[in-house]
Jmol script that loads the backbone (N, CA, C; Angstrom):
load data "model"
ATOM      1  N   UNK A   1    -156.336 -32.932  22.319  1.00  0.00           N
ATOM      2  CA  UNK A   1    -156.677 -31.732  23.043  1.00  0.00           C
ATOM      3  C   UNK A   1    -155.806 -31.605  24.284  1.00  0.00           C
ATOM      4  N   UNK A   2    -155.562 -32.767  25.099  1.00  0.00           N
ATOM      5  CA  UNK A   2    -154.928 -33.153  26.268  1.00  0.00           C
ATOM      6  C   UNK A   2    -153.673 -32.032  25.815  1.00  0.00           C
ATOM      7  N   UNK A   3    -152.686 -32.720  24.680  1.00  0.00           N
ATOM      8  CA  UNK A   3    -151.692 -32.402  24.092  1.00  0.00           C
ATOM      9  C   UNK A   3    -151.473 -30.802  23.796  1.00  0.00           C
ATOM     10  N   UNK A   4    -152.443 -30.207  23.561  1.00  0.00           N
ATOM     11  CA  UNK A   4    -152.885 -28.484  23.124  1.00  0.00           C
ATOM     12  C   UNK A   4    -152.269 -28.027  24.182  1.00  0.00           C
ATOM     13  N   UNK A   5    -153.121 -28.410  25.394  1.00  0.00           N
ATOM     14  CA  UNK A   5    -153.386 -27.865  26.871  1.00  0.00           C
ATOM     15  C   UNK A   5    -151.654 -27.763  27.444  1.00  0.00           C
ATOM     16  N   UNK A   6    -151.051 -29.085  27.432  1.00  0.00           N
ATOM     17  CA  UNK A   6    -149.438 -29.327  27.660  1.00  0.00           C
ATOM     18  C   UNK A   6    -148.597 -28.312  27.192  1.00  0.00           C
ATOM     19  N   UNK A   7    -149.030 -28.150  25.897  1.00  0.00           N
ATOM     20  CA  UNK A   7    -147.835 -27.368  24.770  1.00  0.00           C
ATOM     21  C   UNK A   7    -148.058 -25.981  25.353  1.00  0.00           C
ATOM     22  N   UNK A   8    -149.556 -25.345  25.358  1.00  0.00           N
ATOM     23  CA  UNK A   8    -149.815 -23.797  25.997  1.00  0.00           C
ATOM     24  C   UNK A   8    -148.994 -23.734  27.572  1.00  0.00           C
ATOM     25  N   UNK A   9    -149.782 -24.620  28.405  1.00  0.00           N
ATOM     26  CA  UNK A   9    -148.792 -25.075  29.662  1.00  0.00           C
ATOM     27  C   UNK A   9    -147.544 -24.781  30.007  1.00  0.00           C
ATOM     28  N   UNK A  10    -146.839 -25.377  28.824  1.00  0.00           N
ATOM     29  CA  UNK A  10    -145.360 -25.480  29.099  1.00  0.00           C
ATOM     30  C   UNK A  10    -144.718 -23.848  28.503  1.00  0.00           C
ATOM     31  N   UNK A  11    -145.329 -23.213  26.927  1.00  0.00           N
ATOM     32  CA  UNK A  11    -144.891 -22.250  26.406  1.00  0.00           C
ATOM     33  C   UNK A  11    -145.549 -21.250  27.568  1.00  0.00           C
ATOM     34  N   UNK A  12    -146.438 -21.571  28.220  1.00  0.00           N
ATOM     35  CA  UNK A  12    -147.344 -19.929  28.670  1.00  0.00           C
ATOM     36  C   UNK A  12    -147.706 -19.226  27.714  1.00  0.00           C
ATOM     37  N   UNK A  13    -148.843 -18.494  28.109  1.00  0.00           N
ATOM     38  CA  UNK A  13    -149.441 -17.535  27.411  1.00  0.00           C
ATOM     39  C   UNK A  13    -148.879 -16.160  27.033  1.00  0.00           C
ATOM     40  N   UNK A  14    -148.710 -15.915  25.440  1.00  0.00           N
ATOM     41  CA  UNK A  14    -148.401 -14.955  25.250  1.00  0.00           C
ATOM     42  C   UNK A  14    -148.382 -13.336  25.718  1.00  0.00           C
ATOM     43  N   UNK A  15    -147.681 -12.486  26.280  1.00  0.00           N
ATOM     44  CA  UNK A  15    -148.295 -11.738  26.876  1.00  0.00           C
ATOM     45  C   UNK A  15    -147.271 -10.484  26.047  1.00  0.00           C
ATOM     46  N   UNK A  16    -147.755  -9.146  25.931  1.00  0.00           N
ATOM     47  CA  UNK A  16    -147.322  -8.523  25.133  1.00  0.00           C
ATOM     48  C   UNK A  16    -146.195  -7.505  25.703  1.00  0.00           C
ATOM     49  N   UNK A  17    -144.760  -7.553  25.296  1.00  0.00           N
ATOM     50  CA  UNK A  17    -143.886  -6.378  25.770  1.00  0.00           C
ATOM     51  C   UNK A  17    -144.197  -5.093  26.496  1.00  0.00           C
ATOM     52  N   UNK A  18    -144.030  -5.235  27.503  1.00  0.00           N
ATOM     53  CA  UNK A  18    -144.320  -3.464  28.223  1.00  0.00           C
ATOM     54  C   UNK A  18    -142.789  -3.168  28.312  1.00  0.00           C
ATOM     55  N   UNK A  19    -142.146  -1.598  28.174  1.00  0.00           N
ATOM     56  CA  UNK A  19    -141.111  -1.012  28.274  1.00  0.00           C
ATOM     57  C   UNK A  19    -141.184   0.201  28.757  1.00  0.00           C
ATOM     58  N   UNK A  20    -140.820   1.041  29.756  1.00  0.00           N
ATOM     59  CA  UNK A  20    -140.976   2.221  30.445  1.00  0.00           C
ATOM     60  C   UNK A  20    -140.094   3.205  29.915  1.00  0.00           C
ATOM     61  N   UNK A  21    -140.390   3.769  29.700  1.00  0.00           N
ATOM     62  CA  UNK A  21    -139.626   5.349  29.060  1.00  0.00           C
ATOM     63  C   UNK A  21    -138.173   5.526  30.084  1.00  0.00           C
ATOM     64  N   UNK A  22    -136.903   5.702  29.777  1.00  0.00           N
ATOM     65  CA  UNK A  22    -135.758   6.064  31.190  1.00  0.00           C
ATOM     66  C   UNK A  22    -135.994   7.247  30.981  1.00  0.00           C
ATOM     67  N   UNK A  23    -135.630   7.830  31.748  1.00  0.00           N
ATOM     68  CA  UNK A  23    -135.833   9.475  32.320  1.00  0.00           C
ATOM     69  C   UNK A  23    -134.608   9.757  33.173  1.00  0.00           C
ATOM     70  N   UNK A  24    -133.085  10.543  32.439  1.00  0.00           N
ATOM     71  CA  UNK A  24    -132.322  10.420  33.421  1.00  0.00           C
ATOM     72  C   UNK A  24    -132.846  11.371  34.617  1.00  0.00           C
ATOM     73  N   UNK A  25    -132.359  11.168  35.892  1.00  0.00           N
ATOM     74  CA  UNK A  25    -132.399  11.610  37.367  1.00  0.00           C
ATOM     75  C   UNK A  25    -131.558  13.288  37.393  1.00  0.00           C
ATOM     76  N   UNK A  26    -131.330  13.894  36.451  1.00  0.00           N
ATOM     77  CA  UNK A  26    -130.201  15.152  36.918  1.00  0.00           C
ATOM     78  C   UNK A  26    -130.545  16.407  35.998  1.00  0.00           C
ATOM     79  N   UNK A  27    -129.839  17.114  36.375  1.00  0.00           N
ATOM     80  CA  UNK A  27    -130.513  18.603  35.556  1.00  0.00           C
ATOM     81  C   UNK A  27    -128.582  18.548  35.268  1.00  0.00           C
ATOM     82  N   UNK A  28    -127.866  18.936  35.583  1.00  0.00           N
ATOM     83  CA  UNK A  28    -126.835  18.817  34.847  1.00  0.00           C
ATOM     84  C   UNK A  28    -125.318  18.535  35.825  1.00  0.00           C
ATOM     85  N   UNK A  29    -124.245  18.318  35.210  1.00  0.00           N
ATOM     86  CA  UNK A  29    -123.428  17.360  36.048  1.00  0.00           C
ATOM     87  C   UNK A  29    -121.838  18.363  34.921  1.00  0.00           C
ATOM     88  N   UNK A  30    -121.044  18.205  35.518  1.00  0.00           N
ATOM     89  CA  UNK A  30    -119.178  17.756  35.117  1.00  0.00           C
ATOM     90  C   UNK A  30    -118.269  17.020  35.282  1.00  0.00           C
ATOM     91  N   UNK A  31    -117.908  17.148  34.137  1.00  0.00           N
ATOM     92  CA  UNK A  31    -116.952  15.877  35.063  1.00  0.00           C
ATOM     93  C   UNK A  31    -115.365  16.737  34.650  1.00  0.00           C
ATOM     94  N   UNK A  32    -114.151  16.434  34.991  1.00  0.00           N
ATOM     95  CA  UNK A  32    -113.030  16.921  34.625  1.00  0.00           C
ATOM     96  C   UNK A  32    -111.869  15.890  34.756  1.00  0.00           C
ATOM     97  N   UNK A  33    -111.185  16.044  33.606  1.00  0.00           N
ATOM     98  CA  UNK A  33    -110.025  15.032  33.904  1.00  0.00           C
ATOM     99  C   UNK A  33    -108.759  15.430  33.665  1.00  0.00           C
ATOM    100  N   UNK A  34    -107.749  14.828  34.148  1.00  0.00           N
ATOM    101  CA  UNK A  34    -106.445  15.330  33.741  1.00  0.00           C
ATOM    102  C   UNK A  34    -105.079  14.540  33.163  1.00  0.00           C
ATOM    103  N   UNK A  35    -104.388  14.691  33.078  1.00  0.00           N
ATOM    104  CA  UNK A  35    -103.223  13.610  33.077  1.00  0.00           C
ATOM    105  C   UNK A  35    -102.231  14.177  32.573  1.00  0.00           C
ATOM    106  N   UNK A  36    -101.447  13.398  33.169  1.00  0.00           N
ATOM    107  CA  UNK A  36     -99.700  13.777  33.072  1.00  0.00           C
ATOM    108  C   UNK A  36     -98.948  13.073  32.638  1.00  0.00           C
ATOM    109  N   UNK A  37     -97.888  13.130  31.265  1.00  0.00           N
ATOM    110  CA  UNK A  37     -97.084  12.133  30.748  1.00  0.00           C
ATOM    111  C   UNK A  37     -95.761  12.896  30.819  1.00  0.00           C
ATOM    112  N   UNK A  38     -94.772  11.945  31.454  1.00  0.00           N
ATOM    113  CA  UNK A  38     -93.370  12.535  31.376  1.00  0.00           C
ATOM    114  C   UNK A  38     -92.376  10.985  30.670  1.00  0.00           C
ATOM    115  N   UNK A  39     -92.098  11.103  29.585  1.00  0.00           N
ATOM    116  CA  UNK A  39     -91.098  10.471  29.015  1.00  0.00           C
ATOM    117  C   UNK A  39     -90.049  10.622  28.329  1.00  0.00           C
ATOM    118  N   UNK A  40     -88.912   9.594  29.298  1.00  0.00           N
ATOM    119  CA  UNK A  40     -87.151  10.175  29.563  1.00  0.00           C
ATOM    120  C   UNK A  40     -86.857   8.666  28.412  1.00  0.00           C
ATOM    121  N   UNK A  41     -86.170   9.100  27.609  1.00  0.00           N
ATOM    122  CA  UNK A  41     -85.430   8.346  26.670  1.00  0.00           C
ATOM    123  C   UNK A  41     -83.689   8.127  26.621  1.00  0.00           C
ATOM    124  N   UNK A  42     -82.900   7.427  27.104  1.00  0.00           N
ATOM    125  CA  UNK A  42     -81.525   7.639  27.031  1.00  0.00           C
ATOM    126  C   UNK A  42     -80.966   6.705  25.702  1.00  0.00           C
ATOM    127  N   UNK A  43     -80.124   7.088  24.938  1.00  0.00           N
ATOM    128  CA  UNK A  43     -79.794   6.886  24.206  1.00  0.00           C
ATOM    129  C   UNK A  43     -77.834   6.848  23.960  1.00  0.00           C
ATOM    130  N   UNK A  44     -77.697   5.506  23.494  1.00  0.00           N
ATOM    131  CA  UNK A  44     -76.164   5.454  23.323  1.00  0.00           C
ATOM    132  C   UNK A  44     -75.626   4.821  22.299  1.00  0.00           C
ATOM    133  N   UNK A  45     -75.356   5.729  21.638  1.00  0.00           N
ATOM    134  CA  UNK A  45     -74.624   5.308  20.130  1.00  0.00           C
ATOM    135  C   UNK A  45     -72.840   5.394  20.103  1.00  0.00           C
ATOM    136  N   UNK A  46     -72.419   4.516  19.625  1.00  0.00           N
ATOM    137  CA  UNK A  46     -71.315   4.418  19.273  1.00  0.00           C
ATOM    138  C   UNK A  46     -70.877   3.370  18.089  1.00  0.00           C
ATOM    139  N   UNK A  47     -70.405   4.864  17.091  1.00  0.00           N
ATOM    140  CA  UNK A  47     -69.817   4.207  16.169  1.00  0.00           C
ATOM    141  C   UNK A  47     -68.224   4.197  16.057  1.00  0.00           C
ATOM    142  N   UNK A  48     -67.911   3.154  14.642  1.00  0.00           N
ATOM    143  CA  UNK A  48     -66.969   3.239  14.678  1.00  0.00           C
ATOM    144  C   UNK A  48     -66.512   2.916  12.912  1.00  0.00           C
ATOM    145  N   UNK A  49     -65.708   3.765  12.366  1.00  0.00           N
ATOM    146  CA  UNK A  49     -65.746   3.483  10.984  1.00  0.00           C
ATOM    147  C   UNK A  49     -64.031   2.923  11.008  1.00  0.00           C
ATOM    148  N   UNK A  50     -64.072   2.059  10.222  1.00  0.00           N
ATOM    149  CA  UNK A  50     -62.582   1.794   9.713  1.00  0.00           C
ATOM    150  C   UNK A  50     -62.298   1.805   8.391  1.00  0.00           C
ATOM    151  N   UNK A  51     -60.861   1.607   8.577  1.00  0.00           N
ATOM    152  CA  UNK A  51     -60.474   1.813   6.922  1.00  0.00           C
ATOM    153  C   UNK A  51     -59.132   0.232   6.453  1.00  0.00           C
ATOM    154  N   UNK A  52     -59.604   0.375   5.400  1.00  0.00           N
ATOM    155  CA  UNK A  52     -59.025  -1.132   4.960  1.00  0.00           C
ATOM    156  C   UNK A  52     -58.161  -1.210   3.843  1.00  0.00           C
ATOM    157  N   UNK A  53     -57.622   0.054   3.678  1.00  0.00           N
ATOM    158  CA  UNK A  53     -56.389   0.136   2.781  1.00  0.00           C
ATOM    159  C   UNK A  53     -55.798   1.161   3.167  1.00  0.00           C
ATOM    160  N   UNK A  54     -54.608   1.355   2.698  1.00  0.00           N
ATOM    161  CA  UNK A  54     -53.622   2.657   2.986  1.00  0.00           C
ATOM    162  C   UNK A  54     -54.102   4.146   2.195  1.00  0.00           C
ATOM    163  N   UNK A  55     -53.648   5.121   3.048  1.00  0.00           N
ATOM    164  CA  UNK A  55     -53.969   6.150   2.138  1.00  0.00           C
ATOM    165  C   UNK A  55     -53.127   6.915   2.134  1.00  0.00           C
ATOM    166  N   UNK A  56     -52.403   8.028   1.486  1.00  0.00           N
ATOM    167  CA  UNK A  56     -51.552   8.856   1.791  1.00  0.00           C
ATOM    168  C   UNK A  56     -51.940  10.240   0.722  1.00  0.00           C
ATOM    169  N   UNK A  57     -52.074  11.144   1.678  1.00  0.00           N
ATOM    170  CA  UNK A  57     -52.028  13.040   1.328  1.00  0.00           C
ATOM    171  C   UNK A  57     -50.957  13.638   1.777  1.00  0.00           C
ATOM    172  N   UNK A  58     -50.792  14.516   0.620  1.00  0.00           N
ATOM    173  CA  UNK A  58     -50.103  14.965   0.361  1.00  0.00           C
ATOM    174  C   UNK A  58     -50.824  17.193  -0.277  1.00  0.00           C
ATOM    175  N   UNK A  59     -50.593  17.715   0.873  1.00  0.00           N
ATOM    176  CA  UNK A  59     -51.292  19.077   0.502  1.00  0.00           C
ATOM    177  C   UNK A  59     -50.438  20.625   0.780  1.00  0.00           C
ATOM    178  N   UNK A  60     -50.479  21.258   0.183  1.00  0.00           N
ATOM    179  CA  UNK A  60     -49.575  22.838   0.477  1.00  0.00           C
ATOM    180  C   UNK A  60     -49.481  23.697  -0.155  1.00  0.00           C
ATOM    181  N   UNK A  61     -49.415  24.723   0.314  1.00  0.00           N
ATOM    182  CA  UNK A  61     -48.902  26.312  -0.562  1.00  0.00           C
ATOM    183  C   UNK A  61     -47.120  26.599  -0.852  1.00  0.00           C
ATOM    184  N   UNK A  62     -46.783  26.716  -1.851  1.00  0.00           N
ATOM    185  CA  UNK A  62     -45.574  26.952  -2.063  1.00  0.00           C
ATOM    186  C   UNK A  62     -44.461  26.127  -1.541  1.00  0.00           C
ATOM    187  N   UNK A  63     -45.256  24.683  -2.382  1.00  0.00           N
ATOM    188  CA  UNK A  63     -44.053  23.254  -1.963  1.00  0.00           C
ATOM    189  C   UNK A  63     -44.073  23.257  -3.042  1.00  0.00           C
ATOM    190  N   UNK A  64     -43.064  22.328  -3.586  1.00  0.00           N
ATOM    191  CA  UNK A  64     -43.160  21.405  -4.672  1.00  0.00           C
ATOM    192  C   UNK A  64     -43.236  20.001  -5.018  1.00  0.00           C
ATOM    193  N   UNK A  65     -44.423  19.597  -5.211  1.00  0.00           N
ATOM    194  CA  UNK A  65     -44.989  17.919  -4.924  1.00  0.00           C
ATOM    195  C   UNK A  65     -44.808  17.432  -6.256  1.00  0.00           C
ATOM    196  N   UNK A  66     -44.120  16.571  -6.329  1.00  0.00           N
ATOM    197  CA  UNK A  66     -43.592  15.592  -7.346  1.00  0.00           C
ATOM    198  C   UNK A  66     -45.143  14.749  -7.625  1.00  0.00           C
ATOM    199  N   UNK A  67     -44.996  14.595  -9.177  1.00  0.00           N
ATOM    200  CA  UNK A  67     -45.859  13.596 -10.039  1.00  0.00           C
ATOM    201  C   UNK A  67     -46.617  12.427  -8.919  1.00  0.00           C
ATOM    202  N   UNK A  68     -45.773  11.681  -8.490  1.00  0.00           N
ATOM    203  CA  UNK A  68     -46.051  10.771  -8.007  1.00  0.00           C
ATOM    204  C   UNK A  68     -45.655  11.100  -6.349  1.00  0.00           C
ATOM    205  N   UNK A  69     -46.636  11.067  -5.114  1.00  0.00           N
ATOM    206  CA  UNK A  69     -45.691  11.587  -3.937  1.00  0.00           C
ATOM    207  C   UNK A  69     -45.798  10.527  -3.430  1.00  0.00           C
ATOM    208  N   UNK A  70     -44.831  10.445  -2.209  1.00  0.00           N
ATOM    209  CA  UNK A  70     -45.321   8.831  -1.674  1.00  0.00           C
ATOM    210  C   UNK A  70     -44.501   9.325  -0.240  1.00  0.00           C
ATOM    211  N   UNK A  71     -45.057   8.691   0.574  1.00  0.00           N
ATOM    212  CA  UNK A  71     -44.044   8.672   2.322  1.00  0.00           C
ATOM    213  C   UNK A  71     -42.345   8.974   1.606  1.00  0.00           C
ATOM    214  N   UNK A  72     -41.392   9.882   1.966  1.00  0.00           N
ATOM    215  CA  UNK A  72     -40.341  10.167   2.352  1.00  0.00           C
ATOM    216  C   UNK A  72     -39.984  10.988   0.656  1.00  0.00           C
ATOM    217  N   UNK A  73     -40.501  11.276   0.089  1.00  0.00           N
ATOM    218  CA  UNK A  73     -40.341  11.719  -1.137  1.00  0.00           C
ATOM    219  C   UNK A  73     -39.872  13.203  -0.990  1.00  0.00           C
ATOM    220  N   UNK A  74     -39.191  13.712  -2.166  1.00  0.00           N
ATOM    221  CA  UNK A  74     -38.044  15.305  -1.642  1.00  0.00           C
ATOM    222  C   UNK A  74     -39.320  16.340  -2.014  1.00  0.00           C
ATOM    223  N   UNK A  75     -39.686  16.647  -0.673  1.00  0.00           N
ATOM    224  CA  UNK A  75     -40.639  17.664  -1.115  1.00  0.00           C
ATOM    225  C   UNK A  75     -39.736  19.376  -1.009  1.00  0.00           C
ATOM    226  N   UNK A  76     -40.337  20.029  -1.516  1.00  0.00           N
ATOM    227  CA  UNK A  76     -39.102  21.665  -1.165  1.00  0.00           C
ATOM    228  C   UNK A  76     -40.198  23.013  -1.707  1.00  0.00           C
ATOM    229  N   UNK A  77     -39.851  23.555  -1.027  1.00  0.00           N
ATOM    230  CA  UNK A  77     -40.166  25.128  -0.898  1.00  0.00           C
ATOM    231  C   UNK A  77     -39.718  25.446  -2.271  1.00  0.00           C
ATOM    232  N   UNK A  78     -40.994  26.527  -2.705  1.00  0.00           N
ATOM    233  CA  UNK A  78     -40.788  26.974  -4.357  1.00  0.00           C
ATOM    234  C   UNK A  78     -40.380  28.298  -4.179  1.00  0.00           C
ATOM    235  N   UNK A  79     -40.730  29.069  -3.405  1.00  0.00           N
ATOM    236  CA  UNK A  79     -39.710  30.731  -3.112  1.00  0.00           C
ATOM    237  C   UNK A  79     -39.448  30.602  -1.718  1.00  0.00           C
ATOM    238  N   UNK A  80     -37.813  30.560  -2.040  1.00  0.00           N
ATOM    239  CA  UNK A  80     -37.445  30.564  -0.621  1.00  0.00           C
ATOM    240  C   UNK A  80     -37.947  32.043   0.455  1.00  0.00           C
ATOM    241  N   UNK A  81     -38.039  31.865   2.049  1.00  0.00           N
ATOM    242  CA  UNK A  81     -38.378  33.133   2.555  1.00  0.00           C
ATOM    243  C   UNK A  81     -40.050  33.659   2.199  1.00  0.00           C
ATOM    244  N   UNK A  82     -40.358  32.716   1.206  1.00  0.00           N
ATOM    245  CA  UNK A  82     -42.149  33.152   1.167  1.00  0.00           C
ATOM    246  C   UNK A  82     -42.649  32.359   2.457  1.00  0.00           C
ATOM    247  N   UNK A  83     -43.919  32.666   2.512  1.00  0.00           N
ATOM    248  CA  UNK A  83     -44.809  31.749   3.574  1.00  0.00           C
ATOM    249  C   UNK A  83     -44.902  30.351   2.593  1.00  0.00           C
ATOM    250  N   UNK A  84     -45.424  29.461   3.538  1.00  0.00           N
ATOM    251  CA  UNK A  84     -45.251  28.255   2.975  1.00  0.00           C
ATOM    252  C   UNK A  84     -45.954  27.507   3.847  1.00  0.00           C
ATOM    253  N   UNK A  85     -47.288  26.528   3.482  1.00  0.00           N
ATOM    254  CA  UNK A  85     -47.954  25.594   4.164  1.00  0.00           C
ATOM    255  C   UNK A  85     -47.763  24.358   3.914  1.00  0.00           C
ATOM    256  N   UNK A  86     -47.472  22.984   4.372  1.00  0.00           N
ATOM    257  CA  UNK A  86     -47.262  21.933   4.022  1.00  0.00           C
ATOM    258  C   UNK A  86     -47.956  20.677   4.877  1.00  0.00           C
ATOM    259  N   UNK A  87     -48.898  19.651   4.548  1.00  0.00           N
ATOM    260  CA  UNK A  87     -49.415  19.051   5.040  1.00  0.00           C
ATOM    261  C   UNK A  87     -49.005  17.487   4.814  1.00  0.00           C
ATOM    262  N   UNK A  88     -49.006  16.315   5.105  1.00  0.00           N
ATOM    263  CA  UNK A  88     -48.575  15.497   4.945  1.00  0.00           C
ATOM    264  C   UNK A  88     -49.334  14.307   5.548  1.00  0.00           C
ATOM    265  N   UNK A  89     -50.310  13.435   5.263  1.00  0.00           N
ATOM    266  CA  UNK A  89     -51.205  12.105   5.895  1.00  0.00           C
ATOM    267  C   UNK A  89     -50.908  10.650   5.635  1.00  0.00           C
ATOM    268  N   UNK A  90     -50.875  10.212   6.569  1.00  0.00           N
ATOM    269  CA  UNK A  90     -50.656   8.739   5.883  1.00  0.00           C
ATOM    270  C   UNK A  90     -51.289   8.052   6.824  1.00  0.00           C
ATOM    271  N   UNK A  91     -52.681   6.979   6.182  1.00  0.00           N
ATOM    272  CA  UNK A  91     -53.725   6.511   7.315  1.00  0.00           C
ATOM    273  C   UNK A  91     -53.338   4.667   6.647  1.00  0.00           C
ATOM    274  N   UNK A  92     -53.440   4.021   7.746  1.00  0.00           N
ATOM    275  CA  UNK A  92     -53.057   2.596   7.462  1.00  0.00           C
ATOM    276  C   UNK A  92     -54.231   2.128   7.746  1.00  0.00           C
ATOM    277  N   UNK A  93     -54.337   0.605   7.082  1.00  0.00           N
ATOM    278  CA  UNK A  93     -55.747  -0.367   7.901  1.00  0.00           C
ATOM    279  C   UNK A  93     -55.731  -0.197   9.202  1.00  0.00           C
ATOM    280  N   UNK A  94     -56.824  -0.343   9.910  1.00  0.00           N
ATOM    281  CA  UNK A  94     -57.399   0.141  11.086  1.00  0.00           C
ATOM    282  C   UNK A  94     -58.740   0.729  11.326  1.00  0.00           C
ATOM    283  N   UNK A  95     -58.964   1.312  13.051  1.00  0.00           N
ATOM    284  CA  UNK A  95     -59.587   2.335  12.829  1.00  0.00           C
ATOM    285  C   UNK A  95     -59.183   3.842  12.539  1.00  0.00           C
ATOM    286  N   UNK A  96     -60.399   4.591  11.640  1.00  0.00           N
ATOM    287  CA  UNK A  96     -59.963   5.201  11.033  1.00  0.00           C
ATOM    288  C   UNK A  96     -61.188   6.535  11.896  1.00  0.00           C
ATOM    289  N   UNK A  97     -61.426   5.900  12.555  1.00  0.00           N
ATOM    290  CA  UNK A  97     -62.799   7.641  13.387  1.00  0.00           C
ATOM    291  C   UNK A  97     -64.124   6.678  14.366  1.00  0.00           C
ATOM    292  N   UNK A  98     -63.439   7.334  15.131  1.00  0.00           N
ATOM    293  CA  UNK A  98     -64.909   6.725  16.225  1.00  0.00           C
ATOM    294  C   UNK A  98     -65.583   7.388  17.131  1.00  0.00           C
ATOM    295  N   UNK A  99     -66.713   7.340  17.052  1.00  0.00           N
ATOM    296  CA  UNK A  99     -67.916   8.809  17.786  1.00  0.00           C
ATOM    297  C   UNK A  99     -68.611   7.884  19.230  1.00  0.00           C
ATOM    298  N   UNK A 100     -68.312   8.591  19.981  1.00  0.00           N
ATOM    299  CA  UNK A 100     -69.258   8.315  21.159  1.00  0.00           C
ATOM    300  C   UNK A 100     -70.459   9.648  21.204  1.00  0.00           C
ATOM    301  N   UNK A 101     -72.193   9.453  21.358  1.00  0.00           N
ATOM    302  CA  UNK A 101     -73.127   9.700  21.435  1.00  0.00           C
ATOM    303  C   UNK A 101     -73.541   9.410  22.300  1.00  0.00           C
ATOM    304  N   UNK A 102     -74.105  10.373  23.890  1.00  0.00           N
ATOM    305  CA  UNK A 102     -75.083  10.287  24.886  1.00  0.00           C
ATOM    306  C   UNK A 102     -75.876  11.140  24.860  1.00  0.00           C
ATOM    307  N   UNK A 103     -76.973  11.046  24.944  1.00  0.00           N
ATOM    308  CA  UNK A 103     -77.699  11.913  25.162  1.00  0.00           C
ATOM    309  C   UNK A 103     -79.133  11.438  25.612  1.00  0.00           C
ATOM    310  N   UNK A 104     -80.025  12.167  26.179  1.00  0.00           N
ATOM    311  CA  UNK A 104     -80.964  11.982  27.204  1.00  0.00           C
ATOM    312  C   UNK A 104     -81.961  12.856  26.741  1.00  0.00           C
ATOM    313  N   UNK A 105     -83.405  12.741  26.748  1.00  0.00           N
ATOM    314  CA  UNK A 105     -84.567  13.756  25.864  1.00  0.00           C
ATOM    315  C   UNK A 105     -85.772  13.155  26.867  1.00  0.00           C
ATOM    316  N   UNK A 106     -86.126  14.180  27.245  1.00  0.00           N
ATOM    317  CA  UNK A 106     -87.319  14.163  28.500  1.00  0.00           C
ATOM    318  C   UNK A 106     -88.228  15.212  27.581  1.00  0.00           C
ATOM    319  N   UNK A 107     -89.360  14.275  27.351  1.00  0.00           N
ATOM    320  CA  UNK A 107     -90.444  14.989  27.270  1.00  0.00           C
ATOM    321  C   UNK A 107     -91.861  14.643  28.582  1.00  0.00           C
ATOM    322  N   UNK A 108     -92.591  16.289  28.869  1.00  0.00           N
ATOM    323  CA  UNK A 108     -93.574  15.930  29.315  1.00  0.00           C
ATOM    324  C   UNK A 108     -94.416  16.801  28.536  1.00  0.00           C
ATOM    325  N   UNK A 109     -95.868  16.006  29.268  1.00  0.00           N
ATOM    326  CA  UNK A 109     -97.321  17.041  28.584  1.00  0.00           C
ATOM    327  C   UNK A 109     -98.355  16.642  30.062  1.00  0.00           C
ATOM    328  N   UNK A 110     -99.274  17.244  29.555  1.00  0.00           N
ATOM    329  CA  UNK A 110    -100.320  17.564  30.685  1.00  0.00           C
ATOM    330  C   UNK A 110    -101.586  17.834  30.031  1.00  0.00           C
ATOM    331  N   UNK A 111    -102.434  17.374  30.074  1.00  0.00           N
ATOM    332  CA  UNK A 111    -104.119  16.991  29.091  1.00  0.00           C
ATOM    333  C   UNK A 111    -105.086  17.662  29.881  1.00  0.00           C
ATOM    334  N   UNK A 112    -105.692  18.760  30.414  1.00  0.00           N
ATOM    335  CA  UNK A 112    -106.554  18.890  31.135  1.00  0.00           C
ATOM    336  C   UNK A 112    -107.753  19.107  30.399  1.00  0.00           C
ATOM    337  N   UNK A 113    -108.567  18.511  30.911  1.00  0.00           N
ATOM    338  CA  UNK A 113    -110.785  18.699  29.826  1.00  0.00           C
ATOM    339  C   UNK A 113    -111.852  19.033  30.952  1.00  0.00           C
ATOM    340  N   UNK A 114    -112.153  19.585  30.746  1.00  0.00           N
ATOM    341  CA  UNK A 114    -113.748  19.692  31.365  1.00  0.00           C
ATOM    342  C   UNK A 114    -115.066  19.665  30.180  1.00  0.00           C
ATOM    343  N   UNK A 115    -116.024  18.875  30.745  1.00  0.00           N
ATOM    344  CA  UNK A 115    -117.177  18.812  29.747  1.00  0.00           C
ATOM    345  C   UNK A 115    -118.642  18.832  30.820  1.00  0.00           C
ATOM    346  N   UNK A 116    -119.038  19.623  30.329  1.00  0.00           N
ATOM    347  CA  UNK A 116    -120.171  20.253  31.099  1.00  0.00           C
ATOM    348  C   UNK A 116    -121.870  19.936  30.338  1.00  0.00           C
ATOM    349  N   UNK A 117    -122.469  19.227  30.789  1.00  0.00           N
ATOM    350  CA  UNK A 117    -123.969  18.850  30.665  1.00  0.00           C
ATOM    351  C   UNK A 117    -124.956  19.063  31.305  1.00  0.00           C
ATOM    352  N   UNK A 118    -126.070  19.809  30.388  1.00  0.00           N
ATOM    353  CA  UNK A 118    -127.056  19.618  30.826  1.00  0.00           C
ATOM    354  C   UNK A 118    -128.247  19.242  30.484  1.00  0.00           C
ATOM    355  N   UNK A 119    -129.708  18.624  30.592  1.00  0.00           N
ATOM    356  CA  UNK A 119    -130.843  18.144  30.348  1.00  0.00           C
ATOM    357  C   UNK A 119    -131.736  19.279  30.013  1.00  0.00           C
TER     358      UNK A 119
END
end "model"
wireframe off; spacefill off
backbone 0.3
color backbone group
């Protein structure tokens, strides 16, 4: 019995949950927020393509381009006194084209909210 008395003692007597109702304090409230994002990006590209064998063109109006054309070959006018266009390329290993890219991109935005409550 001693032992009963200890165990109630030590646990205490059961006593049953009370909890009070909350009740917020306000009839109604706002709040508003805002914000501002500005982001600047710079950017720099540079390529560079090369070429790793020889090439040679050969292009025109009123030439005459032999079968096979090659650097120093007898090229000639097909009516003499006509107009006449004549083009001529010859690209070696190397570089063959290279791009420089700057450019700069600014974005902003602006978020504005209002939210309005009431009870």
């Amino acid at each position: 019995m001693k032992s009963i008395l200890v165990a109630v003692a030590l646990l205490g007597f059961p006593l049953g949950a009370m909890a009070q109702a909350v009740v917020p304090n306000f009839t109604r409230g706002t709040v508003e927020s805002s914000t501002s994002t500005r982001t600047v990006v710079t950017e720099s590209i540079h390529q560079i393509d090369y070429s790793t064998a020889t090439s040679y063109t050969v292009t025109g109006t009123n030439i005459n381009i032999p079968a096979n054309p090659a650097p120093g070959a007898n090229y000639t006018i097909q009516t003499q006194g006509a107009p006449f266009q004549f083009s001529e390329t010859i690209m070696t290993p190397g570089i063959a084209k290279e791009t420089w890219i700057e450019r700069t991109t600014t974005q902003e935005s602006f978020t504005q909210s209002l939210s309005v409550f009431t009870q």
